[in-house]
PDB file with one MODEL, atoms N, CA, C and O in Angstrom:
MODEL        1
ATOM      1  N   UNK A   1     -29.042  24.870 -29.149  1.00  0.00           N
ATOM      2  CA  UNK A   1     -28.896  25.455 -27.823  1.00  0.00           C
ATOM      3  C   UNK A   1     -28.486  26.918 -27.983  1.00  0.00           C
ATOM      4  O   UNK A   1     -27.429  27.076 -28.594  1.00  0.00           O
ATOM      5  N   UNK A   2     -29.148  28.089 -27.530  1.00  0.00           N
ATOM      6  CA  UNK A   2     -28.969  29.251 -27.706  1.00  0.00           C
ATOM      7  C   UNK A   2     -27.864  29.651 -26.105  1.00  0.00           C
ATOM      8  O   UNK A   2     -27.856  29.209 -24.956  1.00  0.00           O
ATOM      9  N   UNK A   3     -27.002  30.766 -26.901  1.00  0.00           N
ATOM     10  CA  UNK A   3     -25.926  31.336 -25.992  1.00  0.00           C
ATOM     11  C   UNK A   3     -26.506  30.783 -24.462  1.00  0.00           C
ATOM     12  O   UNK A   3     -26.163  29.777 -23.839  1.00  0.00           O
ATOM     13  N   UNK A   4     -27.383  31.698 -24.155  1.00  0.00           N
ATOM     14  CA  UNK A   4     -27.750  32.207 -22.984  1.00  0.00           C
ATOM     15  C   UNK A   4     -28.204  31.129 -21.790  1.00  0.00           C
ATOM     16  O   UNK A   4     -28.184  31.413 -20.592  1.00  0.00           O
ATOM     17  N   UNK A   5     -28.634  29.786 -22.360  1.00  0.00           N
ATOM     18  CA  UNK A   5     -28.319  28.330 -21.846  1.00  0.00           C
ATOM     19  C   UNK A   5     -27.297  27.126 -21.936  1.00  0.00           C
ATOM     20  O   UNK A   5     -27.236  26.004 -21.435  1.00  0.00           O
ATOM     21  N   UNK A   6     -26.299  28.087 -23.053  1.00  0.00           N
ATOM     22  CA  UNK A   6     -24.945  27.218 -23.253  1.00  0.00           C
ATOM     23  C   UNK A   6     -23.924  26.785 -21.842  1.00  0.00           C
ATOM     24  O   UNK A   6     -23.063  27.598 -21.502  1.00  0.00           O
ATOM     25  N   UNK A   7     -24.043  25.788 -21.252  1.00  0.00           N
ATOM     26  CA  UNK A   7     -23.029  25.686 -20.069  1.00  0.00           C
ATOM     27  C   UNK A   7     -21.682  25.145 -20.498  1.00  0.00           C
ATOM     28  O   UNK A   7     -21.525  24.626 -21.603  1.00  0.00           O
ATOM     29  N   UNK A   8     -21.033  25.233 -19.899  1.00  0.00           N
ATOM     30  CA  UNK A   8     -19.443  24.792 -20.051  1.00  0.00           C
ATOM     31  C   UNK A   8     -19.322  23.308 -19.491  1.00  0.00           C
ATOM     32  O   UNK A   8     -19.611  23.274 -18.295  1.00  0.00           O
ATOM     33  N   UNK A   9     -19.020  22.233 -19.955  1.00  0.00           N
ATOM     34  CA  UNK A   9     -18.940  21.367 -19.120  1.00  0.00           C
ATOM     35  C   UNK A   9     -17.570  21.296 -18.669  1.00  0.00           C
ATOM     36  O   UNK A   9     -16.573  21.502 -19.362  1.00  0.00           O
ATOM     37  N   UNK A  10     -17.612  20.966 -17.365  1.00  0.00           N
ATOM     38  CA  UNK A  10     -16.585  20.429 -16.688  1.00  0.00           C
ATOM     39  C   UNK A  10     -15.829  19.043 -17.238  1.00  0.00           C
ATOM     40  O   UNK A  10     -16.215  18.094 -17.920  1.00  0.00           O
ATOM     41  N   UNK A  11     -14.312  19.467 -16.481  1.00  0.00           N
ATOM     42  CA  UNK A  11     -13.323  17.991 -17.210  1.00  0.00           C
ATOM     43  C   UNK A  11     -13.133  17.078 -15.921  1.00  0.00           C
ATOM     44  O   UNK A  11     -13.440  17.202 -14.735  1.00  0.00           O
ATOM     45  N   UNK A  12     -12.560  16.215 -16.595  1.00  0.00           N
ATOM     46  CA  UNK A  12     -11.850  14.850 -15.120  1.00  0.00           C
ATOM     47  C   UNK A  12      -9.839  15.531 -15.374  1.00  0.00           C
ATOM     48  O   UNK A  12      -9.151  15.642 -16.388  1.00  0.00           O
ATOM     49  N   UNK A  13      -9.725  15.651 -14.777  1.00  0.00           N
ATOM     50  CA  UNK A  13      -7.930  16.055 -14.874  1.00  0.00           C
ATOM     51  C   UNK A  13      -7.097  14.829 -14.084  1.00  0.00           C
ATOM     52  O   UNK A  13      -7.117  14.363 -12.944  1.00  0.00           O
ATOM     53  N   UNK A  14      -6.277  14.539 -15.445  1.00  0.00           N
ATOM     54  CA  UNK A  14      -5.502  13.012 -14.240  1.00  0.00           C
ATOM     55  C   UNK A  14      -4.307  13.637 -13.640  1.00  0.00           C
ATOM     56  O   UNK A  14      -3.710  14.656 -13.985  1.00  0.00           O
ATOM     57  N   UNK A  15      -4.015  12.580 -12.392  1.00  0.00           N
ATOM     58  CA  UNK A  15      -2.695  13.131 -11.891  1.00  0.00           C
ATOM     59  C   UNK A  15      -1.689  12.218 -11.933  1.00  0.00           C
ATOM     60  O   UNK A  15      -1.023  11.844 -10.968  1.00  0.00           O
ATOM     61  N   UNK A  16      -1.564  11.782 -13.324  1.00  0.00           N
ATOM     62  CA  UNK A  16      -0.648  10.258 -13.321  1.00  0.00           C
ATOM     63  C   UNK A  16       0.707  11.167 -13.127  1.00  0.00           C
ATOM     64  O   UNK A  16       1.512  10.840 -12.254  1.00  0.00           O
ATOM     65  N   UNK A  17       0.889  12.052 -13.767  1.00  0.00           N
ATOM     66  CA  UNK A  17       2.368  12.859 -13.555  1.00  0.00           C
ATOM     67  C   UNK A  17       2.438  12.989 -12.333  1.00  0.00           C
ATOM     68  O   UNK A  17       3.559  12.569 -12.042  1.00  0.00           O
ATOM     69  N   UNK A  18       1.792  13.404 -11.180  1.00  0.00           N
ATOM     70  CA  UNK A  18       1.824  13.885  -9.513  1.00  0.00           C
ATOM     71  C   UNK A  18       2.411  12.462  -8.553  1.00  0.00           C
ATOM     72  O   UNK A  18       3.097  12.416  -7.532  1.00  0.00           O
ATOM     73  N   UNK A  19       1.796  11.390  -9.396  1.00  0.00           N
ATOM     74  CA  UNK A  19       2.003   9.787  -8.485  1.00  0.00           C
ATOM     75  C   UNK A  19       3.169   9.035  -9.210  1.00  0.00           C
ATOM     76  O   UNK A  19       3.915   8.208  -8.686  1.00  0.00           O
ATOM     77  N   UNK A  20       3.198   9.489 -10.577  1.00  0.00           N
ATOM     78  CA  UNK A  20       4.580   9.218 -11.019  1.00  0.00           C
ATOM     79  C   UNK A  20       5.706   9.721 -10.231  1.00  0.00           C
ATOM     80  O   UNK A  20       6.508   8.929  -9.736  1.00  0.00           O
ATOM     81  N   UNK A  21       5.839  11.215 -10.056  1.00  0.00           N
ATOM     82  CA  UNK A  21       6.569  11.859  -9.322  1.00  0.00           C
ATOM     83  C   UNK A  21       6.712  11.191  -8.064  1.00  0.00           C
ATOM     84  O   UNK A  21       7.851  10.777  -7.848  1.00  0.00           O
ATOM     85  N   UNK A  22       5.827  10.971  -7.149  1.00  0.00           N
ATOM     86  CA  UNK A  22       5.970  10.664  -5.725  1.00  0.00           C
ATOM     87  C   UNK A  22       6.469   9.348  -5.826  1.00  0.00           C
ATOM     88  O   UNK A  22       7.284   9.078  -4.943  1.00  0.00           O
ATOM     89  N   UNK A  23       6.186   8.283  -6.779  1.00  0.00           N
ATOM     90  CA  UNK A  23       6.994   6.982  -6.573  1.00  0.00           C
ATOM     91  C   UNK A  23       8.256   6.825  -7.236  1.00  0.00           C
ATOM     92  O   UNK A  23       8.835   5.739  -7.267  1.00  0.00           O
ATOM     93  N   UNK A  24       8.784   8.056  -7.863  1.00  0.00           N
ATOM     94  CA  UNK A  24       9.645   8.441  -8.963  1.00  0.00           C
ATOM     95  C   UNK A  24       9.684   7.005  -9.554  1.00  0.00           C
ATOM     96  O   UNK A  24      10.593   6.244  -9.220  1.00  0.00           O
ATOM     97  N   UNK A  25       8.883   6.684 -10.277  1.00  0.00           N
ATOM     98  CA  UNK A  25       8.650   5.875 -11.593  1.00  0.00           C
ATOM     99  C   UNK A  25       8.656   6.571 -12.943  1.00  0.00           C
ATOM    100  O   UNK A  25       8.072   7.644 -13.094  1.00  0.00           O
ATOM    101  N   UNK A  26       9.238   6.035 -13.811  1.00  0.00           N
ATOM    102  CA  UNK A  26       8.949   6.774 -15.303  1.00  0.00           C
ATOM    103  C   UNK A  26       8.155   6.400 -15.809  1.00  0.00           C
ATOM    104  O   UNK A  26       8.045   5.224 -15.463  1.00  0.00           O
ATOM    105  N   UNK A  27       7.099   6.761 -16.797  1.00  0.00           N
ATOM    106  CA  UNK A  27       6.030   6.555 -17.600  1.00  0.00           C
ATOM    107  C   UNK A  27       6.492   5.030 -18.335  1.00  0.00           C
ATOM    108  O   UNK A  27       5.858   3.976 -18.281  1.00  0.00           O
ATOM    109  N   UNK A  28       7.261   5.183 -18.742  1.00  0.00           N
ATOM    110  CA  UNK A  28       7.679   4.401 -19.447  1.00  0.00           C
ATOM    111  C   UNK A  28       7.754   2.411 -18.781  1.00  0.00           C
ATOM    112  O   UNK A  28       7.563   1.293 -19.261  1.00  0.00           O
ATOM    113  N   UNK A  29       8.122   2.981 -17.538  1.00  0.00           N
ATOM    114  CA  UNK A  29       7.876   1.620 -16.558  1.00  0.00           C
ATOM    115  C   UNK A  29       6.598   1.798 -15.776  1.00  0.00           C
ATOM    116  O   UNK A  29       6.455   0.773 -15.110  1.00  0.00           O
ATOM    117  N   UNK A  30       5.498   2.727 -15.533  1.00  0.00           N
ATOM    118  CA  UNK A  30       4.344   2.916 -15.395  1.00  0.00           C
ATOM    119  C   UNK A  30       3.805   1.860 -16.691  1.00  0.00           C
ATOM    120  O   UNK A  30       3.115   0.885 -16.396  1.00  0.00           O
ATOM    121  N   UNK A  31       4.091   2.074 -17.798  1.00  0.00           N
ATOM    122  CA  UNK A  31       3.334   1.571 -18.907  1.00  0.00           C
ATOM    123  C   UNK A  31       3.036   0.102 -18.953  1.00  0.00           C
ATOM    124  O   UNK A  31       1.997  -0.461 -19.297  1.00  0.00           O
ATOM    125  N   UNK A  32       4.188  -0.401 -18.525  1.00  0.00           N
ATOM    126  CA  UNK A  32       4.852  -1.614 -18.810  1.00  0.00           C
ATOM    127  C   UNK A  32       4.091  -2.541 -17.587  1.00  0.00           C
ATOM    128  O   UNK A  32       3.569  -3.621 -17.863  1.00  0.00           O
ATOM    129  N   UNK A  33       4.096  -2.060 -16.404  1.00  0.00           N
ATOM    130  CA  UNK A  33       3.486  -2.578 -15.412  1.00  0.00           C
ATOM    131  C   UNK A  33       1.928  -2.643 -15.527  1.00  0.00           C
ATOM    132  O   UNK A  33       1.405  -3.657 -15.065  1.00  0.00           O
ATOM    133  N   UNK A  34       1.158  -1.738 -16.058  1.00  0.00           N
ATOM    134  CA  UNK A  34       0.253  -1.514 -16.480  1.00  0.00           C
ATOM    135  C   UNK A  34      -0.915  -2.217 -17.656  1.00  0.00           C
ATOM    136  O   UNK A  34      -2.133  -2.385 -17.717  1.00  0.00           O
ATOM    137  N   UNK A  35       0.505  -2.540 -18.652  1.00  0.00           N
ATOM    138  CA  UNK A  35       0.142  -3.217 -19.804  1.00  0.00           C
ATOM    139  C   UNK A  35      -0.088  -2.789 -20.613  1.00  0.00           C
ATOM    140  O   UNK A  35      -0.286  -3.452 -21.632  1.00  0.00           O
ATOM    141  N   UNK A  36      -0.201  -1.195 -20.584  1.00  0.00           N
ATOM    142  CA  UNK A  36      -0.650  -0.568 -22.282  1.00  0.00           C
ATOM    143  C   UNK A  36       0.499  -0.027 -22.756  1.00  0.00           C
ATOM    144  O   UNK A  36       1.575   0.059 -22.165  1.00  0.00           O
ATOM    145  N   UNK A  37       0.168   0.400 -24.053  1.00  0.00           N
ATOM    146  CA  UNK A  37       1.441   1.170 -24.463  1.00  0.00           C
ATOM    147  C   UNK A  37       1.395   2.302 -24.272  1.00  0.00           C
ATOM    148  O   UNK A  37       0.338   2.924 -24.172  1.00  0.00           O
ATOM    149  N   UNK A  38       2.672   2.862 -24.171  1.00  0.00           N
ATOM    150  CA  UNK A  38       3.512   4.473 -23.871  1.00  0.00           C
ATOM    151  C   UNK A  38       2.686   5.422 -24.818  1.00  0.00           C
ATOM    152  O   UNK A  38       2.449   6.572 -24.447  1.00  0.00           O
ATOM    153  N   UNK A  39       2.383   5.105 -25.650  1.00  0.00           N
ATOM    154  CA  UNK A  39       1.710   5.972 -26.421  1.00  0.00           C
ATOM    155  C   UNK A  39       0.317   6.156 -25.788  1.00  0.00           C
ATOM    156  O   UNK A  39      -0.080   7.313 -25.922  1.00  0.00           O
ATOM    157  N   UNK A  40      -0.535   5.345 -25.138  1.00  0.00           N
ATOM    158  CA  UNK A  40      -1.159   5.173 -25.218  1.00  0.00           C
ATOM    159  C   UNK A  40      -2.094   5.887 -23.000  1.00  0.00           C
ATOM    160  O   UNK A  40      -3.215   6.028 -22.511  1.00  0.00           O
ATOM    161  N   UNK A  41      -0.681   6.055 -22.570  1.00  0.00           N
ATOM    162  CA  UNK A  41       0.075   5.959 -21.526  1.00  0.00           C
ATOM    163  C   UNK A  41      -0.102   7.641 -21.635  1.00  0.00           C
ATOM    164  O   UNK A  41      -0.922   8.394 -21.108  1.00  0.00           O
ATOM    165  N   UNK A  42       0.946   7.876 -22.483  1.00  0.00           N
ATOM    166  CA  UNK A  42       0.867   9.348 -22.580  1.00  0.00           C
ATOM    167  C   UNK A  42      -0.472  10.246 -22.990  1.00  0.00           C
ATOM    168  O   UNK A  42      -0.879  11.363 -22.671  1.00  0.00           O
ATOM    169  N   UNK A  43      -0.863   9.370 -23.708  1.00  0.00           N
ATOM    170  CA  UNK A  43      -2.300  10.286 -23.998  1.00  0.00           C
ATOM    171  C   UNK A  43      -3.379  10.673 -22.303  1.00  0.00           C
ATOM    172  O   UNK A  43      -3.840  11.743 -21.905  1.00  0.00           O
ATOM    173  N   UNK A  44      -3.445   9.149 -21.640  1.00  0.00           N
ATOM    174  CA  UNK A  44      -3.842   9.515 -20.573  1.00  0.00           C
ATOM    175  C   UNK A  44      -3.081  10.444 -19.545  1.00  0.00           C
ATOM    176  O   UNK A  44      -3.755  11.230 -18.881  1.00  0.00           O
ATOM    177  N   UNK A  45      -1.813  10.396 -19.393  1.00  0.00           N
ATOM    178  CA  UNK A  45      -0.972  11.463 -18.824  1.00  0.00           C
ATOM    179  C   UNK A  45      -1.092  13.103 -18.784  1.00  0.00           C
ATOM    180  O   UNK A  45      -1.094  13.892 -17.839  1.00  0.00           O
ATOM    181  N   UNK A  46      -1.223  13.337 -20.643  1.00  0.00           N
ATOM    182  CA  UNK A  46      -1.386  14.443 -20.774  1.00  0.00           C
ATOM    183  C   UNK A  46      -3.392  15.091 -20.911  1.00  0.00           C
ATOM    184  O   UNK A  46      -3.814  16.151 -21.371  1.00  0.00           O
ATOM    185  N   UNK A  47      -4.227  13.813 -20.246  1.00  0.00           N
ATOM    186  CA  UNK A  47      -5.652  13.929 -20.147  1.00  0.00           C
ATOM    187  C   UNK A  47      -6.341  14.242 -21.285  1.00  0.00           C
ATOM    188  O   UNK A  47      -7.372  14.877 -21.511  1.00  0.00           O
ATOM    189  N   UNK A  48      -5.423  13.565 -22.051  1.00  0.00           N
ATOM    190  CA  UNK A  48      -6.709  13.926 -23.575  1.00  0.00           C
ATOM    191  C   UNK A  48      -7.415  12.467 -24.050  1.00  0.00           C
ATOM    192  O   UNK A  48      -8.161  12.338 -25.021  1.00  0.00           O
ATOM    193  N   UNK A  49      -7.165  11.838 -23.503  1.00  0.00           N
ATOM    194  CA  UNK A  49      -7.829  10.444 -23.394  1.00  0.00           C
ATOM    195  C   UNK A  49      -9.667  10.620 -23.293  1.00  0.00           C
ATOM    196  O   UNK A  49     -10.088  11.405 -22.443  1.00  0.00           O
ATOM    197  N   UNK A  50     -10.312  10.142 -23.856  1.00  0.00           N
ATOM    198  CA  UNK A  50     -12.159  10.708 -24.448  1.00  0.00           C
ATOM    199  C   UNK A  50     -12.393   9.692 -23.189  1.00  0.00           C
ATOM    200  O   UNK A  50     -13.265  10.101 -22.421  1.00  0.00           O
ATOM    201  N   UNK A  51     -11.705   8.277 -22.774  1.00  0.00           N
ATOM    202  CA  UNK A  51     -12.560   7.182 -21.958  1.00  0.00           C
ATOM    203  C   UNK A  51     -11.321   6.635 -21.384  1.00  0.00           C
ATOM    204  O   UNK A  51     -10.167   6.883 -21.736  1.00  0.00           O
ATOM    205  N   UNK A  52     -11.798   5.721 -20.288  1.00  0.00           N
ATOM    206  CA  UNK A  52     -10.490   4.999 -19.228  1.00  0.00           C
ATOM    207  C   UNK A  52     -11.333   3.746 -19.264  1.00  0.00           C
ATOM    208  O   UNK A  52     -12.509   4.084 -19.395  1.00  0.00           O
ATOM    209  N   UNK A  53     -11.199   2.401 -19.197  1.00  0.00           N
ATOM    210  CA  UNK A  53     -11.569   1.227 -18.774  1.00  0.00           C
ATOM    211  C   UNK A  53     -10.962   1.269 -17.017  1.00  0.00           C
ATOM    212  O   UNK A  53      -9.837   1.481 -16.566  1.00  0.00           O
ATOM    213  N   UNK A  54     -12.471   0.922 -16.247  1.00  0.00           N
ATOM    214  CA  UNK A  54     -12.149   0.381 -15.108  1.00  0.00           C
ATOM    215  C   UNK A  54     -11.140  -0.435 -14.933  1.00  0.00           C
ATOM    216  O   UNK A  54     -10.173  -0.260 -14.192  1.00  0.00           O
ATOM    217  N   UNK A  55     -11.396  -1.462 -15.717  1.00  0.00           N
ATOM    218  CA  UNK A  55      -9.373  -2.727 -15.747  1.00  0.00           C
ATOM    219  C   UNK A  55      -8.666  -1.472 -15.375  1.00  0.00           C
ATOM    220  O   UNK A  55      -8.420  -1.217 -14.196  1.00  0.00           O
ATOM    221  N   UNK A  56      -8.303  -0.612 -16.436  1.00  0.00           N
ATOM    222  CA  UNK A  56      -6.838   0.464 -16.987  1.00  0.00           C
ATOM    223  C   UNK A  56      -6.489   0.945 -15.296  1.00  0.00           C
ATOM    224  O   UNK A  56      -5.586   0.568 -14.549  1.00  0.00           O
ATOM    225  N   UNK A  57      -7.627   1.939 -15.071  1.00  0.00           N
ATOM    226  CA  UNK A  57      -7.707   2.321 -13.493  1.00  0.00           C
ATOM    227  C   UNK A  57      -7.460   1.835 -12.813  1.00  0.00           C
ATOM    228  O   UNK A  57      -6.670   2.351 -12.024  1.00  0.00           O
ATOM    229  N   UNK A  58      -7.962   0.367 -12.553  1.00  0.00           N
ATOM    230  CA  UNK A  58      -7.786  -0.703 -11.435  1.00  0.00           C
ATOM    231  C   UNK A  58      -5.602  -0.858 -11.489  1.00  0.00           C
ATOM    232  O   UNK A  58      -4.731  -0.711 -10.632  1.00  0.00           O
ATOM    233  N   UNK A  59      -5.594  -1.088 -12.458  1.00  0.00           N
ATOM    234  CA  UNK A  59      -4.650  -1.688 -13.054  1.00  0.00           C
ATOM    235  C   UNK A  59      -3.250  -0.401 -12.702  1.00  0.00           C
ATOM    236  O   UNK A  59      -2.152  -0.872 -12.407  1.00  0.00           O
ATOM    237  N   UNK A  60      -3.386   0.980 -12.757  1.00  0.00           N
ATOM    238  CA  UNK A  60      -2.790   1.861 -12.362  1.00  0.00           C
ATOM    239  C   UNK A  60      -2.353   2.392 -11.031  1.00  0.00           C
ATOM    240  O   UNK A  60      -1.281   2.834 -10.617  1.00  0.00           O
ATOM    241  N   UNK A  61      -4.189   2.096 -10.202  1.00  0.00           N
ATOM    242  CA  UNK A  61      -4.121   1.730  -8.499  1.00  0.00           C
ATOM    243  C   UNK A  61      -2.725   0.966  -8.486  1.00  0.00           C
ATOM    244  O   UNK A  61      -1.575   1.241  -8.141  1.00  0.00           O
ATOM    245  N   UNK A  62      -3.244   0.111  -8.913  1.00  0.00           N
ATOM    246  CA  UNK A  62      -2.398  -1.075  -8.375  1.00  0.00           C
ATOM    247  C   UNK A  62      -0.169  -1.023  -8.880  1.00  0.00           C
ATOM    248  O   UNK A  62       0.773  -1.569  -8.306  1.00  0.00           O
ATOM    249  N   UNK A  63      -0.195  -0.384  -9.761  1.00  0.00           N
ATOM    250  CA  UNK A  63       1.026  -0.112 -10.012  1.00  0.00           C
ATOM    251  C   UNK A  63       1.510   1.005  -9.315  1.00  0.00           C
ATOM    252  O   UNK A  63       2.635   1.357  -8.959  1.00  0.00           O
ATOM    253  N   UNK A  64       0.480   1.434  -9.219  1.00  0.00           N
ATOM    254  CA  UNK A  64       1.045   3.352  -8.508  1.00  0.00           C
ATOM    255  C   UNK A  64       0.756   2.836  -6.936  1.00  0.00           C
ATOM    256  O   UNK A  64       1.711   3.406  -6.408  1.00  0.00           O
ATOM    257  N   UNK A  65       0.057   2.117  -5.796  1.00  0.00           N
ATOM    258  CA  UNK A  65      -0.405   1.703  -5.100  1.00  0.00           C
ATOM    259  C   UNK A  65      -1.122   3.078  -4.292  1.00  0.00           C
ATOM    260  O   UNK A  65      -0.620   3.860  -3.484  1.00  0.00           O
ATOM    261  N   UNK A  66      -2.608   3.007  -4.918  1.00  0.00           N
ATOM    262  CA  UNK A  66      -3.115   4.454  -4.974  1.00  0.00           C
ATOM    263  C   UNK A  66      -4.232   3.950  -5.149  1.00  0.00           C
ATOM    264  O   UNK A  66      -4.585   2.871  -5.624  1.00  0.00           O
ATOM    265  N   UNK A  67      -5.066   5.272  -4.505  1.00  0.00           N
ATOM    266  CA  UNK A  67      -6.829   4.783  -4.779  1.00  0.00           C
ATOM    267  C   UNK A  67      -7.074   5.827  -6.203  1.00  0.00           C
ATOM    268  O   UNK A  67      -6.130   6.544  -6.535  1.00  0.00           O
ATOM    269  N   UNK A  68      -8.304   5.868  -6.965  1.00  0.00           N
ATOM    270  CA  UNK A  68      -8.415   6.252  -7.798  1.00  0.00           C
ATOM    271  C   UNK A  68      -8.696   7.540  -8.133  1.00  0.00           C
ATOM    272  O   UNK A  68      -8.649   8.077  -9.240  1.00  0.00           O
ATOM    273  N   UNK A  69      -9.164   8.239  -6.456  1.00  0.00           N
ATOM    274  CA  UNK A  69      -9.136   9.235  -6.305  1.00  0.00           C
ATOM    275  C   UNK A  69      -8.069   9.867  -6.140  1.00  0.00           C
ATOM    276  O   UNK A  69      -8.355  11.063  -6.090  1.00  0.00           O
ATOM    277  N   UNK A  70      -6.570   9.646  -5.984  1.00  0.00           N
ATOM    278  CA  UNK A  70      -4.997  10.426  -5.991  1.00  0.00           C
ATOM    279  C   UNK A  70      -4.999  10.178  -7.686  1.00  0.00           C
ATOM    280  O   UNK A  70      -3.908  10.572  -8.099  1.00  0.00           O
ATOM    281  N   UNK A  71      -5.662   9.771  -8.574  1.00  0.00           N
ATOM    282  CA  UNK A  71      -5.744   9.755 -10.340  1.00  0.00           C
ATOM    283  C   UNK A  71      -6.301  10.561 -11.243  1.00  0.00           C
ATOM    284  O   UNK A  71      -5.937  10.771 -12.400  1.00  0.00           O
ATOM    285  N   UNK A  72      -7.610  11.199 -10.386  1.00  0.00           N
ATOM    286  CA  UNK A  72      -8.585  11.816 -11.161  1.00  0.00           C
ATOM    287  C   UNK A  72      -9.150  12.712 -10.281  1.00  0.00           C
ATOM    288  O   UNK A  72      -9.620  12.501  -9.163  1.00  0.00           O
ATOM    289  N   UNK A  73      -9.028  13.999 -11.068  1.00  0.00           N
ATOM    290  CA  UNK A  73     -10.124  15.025 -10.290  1.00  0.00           C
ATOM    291  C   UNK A  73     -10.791  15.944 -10.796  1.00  0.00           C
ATOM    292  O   UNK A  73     -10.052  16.704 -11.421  1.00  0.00           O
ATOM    293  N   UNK A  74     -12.175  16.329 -10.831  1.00  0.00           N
ATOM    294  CA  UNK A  74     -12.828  16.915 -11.423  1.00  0.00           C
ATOM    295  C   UNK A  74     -12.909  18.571 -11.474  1.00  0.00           C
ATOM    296  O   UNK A  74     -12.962  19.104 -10.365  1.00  0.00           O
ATOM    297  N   UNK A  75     -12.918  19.100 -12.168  1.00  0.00           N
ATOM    298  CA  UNK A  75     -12.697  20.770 -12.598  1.00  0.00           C
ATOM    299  C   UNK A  75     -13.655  21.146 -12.551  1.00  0.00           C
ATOM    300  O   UNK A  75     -14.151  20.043 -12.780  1.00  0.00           O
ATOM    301  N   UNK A  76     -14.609  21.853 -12.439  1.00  0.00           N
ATOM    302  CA  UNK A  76     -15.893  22.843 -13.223  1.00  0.00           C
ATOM    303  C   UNK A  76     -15.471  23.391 -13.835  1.00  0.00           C
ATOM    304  O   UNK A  76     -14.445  23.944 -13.438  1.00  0.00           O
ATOM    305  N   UNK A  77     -15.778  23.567 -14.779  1.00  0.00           N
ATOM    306  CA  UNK A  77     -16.289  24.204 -16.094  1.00  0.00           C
ATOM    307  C   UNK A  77     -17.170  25.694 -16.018  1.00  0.00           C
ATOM    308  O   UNK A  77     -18.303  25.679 -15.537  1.00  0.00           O
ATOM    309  N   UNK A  78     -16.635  26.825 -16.467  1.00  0.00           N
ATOM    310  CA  UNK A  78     -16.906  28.328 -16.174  1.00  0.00           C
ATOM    311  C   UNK A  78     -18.422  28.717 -16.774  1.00  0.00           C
ATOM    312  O   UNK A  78     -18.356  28.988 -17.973  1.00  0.00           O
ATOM    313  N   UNK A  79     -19.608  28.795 -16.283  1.00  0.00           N
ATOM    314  CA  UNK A  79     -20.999  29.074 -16.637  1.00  0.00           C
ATOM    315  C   UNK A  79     -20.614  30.044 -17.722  1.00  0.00           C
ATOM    316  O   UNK A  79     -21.486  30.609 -18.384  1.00  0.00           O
TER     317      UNK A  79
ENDMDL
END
């Protein structure tokens, strides 16, 4: 792919920190309710996570009591 057709792709940005905050829950009992581990917890937190399982999502709705859209939101990416 030469420069001049190189695009930037856009990211998904989570807002587990924003719904943590509003239910003042800690990650740590986010996790637990959830079922994965903190480690595992944090990676999605800090959005470096490559993939999400629908379950995981479903499963976060439902702890955070939130649609999936207050979780994830999409950026563009700079042409």
């Amino acid at each position: 792919m030469d420069k001049e057709n190189k695009e930037t792709k856009g990211e998904i940005i989570f807002n587990i920190d924003v719904m943590l905050a509003r239910r003042k829950m800690s990650v740590t009992e986010l996790s637990q309710r959830v079922g994965i581990t903190l480690a595992n917890m944090s990676i999605l937190k800090t959005g470096k996570a490559k993939a999400l399982r629908v379950t995981t999502l479903a499963a976060l709705c439902e702890a955070l009591d939130c649609q999936p859209g207050d979780l994830l939101e999409y950026c563009r990416g700079e042409p």
